[in-house]
LUMLOLUM-836831 format. One line per field, with one value per residue (C-alpha): x, y, z; residue in one letter; residue number from 1. Coordinates in pm, 1 decimal. Layout:
N
px	c(X_...)
py	c(Y_...)
pz	c(Z_...)
res	c(A_...)
n	c(NUM_...)
//
This chain:
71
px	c(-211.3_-480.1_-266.9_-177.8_-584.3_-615.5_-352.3_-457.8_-759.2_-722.3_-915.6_-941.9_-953.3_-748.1_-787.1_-499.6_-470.6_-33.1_34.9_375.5_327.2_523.6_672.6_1051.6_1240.8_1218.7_859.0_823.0_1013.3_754.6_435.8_557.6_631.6_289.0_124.5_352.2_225.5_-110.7_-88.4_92.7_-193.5_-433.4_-579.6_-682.2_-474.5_-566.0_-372.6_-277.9_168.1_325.4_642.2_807.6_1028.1_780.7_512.6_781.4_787.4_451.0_244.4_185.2_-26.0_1.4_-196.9_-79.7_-356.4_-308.2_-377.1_-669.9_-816.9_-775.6_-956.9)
py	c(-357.2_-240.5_-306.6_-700.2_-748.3_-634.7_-942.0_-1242.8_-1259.9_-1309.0_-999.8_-951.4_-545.2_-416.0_-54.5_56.6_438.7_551.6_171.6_253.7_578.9_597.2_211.4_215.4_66.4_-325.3_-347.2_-109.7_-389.1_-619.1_-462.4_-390.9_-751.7_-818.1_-595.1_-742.3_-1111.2_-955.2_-895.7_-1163.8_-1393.3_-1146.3_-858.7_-605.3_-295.3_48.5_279.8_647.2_632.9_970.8_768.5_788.3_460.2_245.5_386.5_280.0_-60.3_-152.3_7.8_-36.1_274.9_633.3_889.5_1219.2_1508.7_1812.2_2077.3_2189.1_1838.1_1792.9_2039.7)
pz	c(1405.4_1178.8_844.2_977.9_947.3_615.9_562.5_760.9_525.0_131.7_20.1_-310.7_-292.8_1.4_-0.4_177.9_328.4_411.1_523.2_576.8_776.7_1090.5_1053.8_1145.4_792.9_896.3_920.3_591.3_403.7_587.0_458.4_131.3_113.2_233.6_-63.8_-314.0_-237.9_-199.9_-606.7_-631.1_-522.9_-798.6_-513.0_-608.4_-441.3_-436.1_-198.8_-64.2_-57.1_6.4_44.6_-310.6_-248.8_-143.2_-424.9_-704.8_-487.5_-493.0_-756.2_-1134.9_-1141.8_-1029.7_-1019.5_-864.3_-771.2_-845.2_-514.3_-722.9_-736.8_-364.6_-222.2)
res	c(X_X_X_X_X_X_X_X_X_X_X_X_X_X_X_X_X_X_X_X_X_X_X_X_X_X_X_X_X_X_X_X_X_X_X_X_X_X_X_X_X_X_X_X_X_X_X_X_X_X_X_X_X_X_X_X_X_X_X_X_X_X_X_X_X_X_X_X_X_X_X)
n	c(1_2_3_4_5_6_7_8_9_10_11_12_13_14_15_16_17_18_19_20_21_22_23_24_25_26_27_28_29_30_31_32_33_34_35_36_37_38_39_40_41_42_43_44_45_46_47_48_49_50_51_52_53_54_55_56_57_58_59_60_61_62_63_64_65_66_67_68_69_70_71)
//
């Protein structure tokens, strides 16, 4: 429920924090679909993805931390 708010709007920055965490595969397709129009329309999108698949869906920048840089 939180993520479909940060849609119904047109922000341009949606800061977005495991988006996909815990969604069964149908509604994963739905809010990567979401991000990708999100760009699409010129949003800014900056976002926390431990899932590697939908990472390489939606972003055109990575950066990975280190274990030293987290703590």
């Amino acid at each position: 429920m939180n993520v479909a708010r940060v849609f119904v709007a047109e922000y341009p920055i949606l800061l977005l924090d495991e988006p996909t965490a815990s969604l069964d595969a149908a509604s994963r397709l739905a809010i990567v679909d979401l991000i990708r129009e999100a760009r699409a329309r010129g949003a800014a999108v900056l976002g926390i993805v431990h899932d590697a698949q939908v990472r390489a869906e939606v972003a055109t920048r990575v950066r990975t931390l280190a274990a030293t840089e987290a703590a």
